[in-house]
VORO-695766 format. One record per residue (C-alpha): residue in three letters; x, y, z. Coordinates in steps of 0.02 Angstrom, whole numbers, plus 50000, padded with zeros to 5 digits. Layout:
<nodes>
ALAXYZ ...
</nodes>
This chain:
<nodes>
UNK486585014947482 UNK485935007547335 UNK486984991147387 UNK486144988247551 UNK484284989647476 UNK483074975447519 UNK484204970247650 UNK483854964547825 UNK484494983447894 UNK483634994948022 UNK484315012947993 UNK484065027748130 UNK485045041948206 UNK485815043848374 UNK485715061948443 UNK487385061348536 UNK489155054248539 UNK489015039648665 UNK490465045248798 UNK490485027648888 UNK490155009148806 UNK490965001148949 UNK489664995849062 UNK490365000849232 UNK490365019049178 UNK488815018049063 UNK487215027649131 UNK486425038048973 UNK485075034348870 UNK485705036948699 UNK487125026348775 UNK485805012348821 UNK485525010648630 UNK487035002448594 UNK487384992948773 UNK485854986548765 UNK486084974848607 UNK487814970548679 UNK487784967848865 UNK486674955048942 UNK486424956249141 UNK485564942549211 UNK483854951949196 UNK482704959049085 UNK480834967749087 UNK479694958348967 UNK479424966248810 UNK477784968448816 UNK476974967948981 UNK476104982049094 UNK476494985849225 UNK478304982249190 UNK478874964949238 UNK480534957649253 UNK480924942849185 UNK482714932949163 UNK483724935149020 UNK485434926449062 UNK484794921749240 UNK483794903249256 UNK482384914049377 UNK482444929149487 UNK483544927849635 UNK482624927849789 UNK483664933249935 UNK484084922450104 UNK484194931050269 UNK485534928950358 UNK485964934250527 UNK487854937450572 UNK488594943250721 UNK487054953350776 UNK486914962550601 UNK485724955950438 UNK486014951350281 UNK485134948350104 UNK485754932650024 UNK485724932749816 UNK486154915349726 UNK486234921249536 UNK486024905949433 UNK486614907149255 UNK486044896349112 UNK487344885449030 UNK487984885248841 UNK487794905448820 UNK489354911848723 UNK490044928148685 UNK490124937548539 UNK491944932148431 UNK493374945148498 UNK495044946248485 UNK495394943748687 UNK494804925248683 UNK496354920348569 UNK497824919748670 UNK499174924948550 UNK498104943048542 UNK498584946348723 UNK500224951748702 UNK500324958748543 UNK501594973048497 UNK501414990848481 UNK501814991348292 UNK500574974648268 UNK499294986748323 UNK499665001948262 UNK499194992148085 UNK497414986448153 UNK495704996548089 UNK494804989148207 UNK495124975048339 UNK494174963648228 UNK495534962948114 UNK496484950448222 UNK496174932548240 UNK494464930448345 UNK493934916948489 UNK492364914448604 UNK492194905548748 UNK490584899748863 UNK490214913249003 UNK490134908849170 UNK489924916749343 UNK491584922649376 UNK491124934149227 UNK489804941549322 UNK490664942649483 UNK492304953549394 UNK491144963749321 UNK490554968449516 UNK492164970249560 UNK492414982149423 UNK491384994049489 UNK492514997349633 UNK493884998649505 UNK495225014149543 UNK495395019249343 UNK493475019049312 UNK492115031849367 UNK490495020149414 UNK489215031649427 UNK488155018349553 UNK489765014349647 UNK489495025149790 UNK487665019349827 UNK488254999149790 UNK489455001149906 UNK488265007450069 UNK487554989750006 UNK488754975949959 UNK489824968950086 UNK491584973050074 UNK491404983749911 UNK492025001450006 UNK493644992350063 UNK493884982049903 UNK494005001449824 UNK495405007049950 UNK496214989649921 UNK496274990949745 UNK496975007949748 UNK498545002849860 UNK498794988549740 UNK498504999949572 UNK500115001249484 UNK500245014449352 UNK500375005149176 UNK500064991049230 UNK498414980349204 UNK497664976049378 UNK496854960049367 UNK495294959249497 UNK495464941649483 UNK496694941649598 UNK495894950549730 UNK494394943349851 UNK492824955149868 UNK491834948950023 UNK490244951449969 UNK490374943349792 UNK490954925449758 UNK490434911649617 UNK489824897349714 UNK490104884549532 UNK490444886249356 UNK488514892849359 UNK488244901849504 UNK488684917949588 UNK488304926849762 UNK487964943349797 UNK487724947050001 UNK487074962550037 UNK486994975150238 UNK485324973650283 UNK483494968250150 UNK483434979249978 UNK482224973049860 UNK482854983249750 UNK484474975449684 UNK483764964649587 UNK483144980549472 UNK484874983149490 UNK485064968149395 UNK484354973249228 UNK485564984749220 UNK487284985349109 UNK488194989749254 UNK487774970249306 UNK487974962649140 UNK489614949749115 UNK491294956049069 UNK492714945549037 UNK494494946349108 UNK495264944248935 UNK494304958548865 UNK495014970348982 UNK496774962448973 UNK496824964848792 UNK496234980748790 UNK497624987048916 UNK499024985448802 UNK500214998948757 UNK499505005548608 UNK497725000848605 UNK497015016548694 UNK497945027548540 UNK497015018248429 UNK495305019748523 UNK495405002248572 UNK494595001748751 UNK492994996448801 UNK492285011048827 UNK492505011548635 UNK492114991048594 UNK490854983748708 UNK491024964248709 UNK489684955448745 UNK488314940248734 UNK486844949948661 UNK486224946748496 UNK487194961048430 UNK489044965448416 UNK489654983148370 UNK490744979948203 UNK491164997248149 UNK491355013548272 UNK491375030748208 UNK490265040448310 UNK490565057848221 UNK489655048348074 UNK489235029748072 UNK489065015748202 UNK488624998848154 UNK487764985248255 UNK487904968348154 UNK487124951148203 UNK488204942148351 UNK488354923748258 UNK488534916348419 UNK487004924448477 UNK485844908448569 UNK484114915548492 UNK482524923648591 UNK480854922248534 UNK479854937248523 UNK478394938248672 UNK476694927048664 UNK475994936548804 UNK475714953748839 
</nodes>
């Protein structure tokens, strides 16, 4: 559009309709190019180096694990240490009043934006609901089966949160312990794992690892809001340095700046 020339916009095409933004269900590559600018897990691969390399992102250094020995049986240790001061994007769940809105309040909304929008700092236990999601009895985690031959307690958490799954109702995971994930401070989660497996922490690039907020999911479980497309499968919420502002993926989706996006430089090396 004439309007938008000389402006600071990247145009391109996306092949397919993304069928998951939420990032315990989210496992496609055309998906990847919108959770990707959203979602931060506590990893990343540098930009530019070969052989790939992984570097932190929201994490202050790769975990390295502890062994642990327990009753005759092993275990991997992870302490995931987040950097302070990183804020999400501005959404609708971090103000308060917005969590227990009424039907015919939304029913009026174009998007979720058009309410009155908070942030907050993340922290740990953002990282360890997003775990427990994964076990969650109304989502389909595609990595759920293999996590839970892994992380302690996650198989039982599943069969727990199913008994205590209530129809209609929003089932906060707060509530509910998972063994093998805990925050240890504000800062700091731990992940304890059945036996060594270097591999988690490639696990830990990945969206399915990436923060997600109670209030997000809280706000999106209100009558009304999955009529209108208001889920997160729909509107990802995020720290990254982008925030999707308009979603119409039979024609248009727009990724705009996150304002309270903390800054990366680009790569010196590599």
């Amino acid at each position: 559009p004439a309007a938008e020339r000389g402006k600071n916009i990247l145009y391109s095409v996306f092949p397919d309709r993304p069928k998951h933004l939420d990032p315990a269900q989210s496992y496609a590559s055309d998906e990847a190019t919108f959770t990707r600018q959203v979602y931060e897990p506590p990893l990343q691969y540098h930009y530019l180096k070969r052989p790939y390399e992984l570097i932190p992102l929201t994490a202050l250094e790769i975990p390295q694990p502890r062994r642990v020995e327990k009753n005759g049986a092993t275990y991997s240790v992870y302490d995931i240490r987040i950097k302070p001061g990183i804020k999400f994007q501005p959404h609708p769940g971090f103000v308060a009043a917005n969590l227990s809105l009424e039907k015919p309040t939304i029913e009026k909304l174009k998007t979720p934006y058009d309410l009155p929008l908070g942030t907050r700092e993340l922290t740990a236990d953002d990282y360890v609901y997003q775990i427990k999601r994964l076990a969650h009895p109304q989502l389909h985690s595609p990595i759920f089966g293999l996590m839970s031959e892994y992380i302690v307690g996650l198989k039982d958490y599943a069969a727990r949160l199913k008994a205590a799954s209530k129809p209609g109702e929003w089932l906060d995971l707060r509530a509910h312990e998972l063994e093998g994930v805990s925050r240890v401070d504000e800062h700091t989660y731990r992940v304890t794992l059945k036996g060594p497996y270097p591999q988690f922490v490639y696990w830990l690039a990945m969206p399915f690892f990436a923060p997600m907020p109670w209030e997000a999911e809280k706000f999106f479980h209100q009558p009304g809001m999955a009529e209108k497309n208001f889920t997160l499968d729909w509107w990802p919420v995020g720290t990254g340095p982008f925030m999707l502002a308009e979603n119409d993926p039979n024609a248009r989706m727009v990724l705009a700046r996150n304002p309270n996006f903390r800054g990366e430089p680009y790569p010196s090396q590599g």
